[in-house]
N, C-alpha and C positions, 0 to 999 in steps of 0.2 A: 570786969570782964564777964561778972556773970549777971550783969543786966546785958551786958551788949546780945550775949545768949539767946537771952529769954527775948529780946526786939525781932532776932530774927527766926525764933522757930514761931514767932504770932507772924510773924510775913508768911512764913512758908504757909502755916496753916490759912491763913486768908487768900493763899492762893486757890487753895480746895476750894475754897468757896463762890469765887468768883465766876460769872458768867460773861460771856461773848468772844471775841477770836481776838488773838494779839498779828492781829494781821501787821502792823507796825512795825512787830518783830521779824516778822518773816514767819511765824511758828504757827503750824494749828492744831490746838490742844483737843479737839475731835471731839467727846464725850465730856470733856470739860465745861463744856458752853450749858448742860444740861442744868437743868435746877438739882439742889442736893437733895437726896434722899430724907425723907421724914424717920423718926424712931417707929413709927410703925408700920411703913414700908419697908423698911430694913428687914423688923419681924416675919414678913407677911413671908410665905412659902412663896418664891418663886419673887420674889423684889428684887432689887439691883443690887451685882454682888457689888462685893466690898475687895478688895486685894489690897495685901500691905506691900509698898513697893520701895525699896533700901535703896535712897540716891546717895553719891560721895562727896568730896568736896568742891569737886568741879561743879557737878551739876547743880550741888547747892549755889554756888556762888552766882550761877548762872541766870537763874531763876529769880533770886536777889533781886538781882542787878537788872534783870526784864522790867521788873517791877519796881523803880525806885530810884534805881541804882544805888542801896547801899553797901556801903564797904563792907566787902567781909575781908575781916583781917584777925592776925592773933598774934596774941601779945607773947613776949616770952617765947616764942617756939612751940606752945598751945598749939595741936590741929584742931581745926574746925571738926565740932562732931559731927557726926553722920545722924541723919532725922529718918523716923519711920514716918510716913504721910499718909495716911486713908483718903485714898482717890477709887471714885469711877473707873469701872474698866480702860483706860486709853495709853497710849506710848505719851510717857514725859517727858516735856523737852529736852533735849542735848545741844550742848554745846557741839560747834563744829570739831568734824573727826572724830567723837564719838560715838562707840553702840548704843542704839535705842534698847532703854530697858521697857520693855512691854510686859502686860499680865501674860500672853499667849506664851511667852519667854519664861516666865515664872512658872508657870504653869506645868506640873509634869505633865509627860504623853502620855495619853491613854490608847488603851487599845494593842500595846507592843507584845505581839505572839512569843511565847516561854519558847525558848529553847526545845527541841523535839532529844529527845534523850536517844542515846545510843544503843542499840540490842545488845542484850548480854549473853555472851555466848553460853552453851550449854553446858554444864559442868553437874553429871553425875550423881559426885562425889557430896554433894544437897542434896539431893533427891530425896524424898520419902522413899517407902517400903514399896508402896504402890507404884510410882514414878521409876526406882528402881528398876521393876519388875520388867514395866514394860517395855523401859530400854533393852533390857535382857534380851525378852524376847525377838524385837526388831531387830537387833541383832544378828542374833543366833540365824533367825529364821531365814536374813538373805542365802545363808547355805544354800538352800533350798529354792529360792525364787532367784537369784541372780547366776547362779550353776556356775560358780568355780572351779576349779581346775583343785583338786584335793588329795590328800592321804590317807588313809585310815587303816590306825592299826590297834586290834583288839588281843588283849590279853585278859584268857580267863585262867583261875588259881583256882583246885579246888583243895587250900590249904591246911584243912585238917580234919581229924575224924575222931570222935568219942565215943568209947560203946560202954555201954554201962553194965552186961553180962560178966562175972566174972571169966564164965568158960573161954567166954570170946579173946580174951587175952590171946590165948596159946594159937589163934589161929589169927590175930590183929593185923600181924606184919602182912598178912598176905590181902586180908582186907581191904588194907590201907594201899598197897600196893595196886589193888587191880582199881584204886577211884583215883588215889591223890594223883594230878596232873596238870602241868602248866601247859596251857594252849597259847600261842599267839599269831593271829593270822594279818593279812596285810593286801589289802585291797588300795587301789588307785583311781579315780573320777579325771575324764578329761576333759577341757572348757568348754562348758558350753551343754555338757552331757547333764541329765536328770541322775541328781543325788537320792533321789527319792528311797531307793532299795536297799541303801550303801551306810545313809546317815539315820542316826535312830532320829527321832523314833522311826522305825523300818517301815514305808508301805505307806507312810504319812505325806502327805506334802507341806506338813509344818515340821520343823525342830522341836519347838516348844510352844505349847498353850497352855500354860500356865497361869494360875490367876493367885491371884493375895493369897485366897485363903487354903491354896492348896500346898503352899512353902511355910518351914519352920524358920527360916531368917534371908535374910537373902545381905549383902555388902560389896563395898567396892572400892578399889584403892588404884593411886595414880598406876601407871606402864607407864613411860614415855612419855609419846605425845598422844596415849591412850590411856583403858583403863581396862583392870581386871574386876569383871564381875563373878561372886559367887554366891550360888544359891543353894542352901542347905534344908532338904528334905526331911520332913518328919518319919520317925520311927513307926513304919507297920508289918502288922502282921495279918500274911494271905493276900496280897495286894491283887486286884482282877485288872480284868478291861477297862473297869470304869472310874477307877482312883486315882489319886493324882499322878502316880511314877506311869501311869500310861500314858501321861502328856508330856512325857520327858525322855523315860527309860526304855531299853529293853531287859527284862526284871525275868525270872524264875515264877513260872506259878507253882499251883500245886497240881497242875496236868502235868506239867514238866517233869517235876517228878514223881511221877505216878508213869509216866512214859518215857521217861530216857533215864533219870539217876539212881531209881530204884531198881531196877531192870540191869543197871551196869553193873551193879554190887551182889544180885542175885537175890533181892529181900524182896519181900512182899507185906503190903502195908495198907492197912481200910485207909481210906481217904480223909476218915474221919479223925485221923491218928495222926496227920503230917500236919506240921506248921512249917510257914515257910516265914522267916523273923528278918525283917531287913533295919539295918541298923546304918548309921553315918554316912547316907546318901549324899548326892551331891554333883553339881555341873559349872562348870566356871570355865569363863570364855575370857582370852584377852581379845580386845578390841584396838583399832588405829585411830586416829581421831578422825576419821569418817564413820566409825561405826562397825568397822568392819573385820571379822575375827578374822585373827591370827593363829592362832591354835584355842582347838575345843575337846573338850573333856569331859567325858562321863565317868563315876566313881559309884561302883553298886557292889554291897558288901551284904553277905544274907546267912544264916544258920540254919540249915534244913534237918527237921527234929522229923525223926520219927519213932513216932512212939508203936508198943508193941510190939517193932518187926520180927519178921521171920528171916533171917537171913542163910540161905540154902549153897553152901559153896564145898560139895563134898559129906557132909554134916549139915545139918539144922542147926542154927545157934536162933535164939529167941534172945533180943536184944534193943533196948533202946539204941538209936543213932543220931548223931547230932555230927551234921556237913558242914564248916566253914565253907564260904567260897568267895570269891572275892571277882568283878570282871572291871575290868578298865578299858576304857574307848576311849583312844586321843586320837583328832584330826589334825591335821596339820600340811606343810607346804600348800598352802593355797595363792592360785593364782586369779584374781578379778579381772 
């Protein structure tokens, strides 16, 4: 059996080799008819490719049999193996009824366009520090550019008061009485009206202009089918016009008190004597998954120190003072 083998894959191979058309058959082997390639045409860049092309037993037998007609047969229950043949680019013959195996067939396609990937929606909650931010702000800012229909209701605390004189004890209670006081007022925007006056920062036509490096951390965690951002301001003292809580807050200077909180208690204070100390600032917005808040919040928390004062209320008391106060701004019921 395994000479019979060896007779027929020297047939097949002498089929490669063979030139002119089996017109006899009916078949035309197309690129077959060509003379075989030389060893160093093979080499050469751009010579005649080569394709290895897997025929079965059919086709084996077929081709045989074109050629000779020798039996292919096997003994025992043996299949005929399957031969690899180095042929010229062309379709090998087939037996009737079946597929032409061609190299173009072998061949992968070239040129098949990848897949175009699908957008990934926007989530937040990745974001860097900076990317963060500036969601925040698109945000916040529609307040202001899209003029919803809103709430606002401020509460200021001015929750405690330390004097450092001992005389001032005896007269504290009443001290403390003509400052310490809870304020809360309550203003309403209707659609379509300019929030400008209403929403801090007051007089602005931005909410917030904020940049990286004017926030101590900023974060953000799912809502729903939104997300709550917060941005946490750093610790100053004396903050003006031109510091970060003026791109955010409405904040206590030291005019302020120098003109409204000193003047309420009856003290008098060099300018050069008040700090005004603000401590765990802070703005956080829930948002919808469009983007769009749902309640907004400001959190301004501050110790107004004055040193030296004079505090005149019946008596002279010469006393340090240190004002807790505390103001909250939350928006809310908005309509788009």
């Amino acid at each position: 059996m395994k000479k019979k083998y060896l007779r027929l894959i020297a047939v097949i191979l002498s089929v490669a080799a063979l030139t002119g058309s089996m017109t006899a058959c009916g078949r035309d082997l197309g690129d077959l008819t060509e003379p075989a390639p030389t060893e160093a045409a093979m080499a050469q860049p751009g010579g005649p490719e080569t394709v290895i092309i897997t025929i079965d037993a059919a086709q084996f037998a077929f081709i045989v049999s074109a050629y000779g007609g020798l039996p292919v047969a096997t003994a025992g229950g043996s299949e005929t193996p399957s031969v690899q043949m180095p042929v010229t680019p062309a379709t090998v013959p087939q037996p009737a009824g079946s597929q032409p195996v061609s190299s173009a067939a072998a061949a992968p396609t070239q040129g098949t366009p990848a897949q175009t990937a699908q957008p990934v929606a926007e989530n937040p909650l990745s974001y860097s520090k900076g990317q963060l931010l500036t969601y925040f702000n698109n945000c916040v800012n529609k307040i202001k550019t899209d003029l919803p229909a809103l709430k606002r209701e401020k509460q200021t605390k001015v929750a405690d008061i330390q004097l450092s004189n001992s005389l001032a004890n005896s007269v504290v209670g009443f001290v403390k009485s003509s400052l310490l006081s809870e304020d809360v007022e309550t203003k309403t925007v209707a659609k379509g009206a300019s929030s400008n006056d209403i929403v801090s920062v007051e007089g602005q036509s931005f909410v917030s202009a904020l940049t990286e490096s004017d926030i101590a951390n900023i974060s953000a965690t799912a809502a729903g089918s939104g997300y709550t951002i917060t941005v946490n301001m750093p610790d100053l003292v004396n903050p003006d016009g031109s510091s970060a809580y003026a791109k955010i807050f409405q904040f206590l200077t030291v005019d302020d008190v120098v003109n409204i909180y000193a003047p309420k208690i009856g003290a008098t204070v060099a300018r050069e004597d008040i700090a005004v100390n603000y401590k765990g600032c802070y703005a956080r917005v829930t948002v919808d998954d469009k983007g769009r808040p749902v309640d907004y919040e400001t959190y301004v928390a501050c110790v107004m120190s004055l040193k030296n004062g004079s505090i005149k209320k019946g008596i002279t008391i010469k006393s340090d003072v240190d004002v807790t106060l505390y103001s909250t701004t939350k928006y809310s019921d908005f309509v788009w």
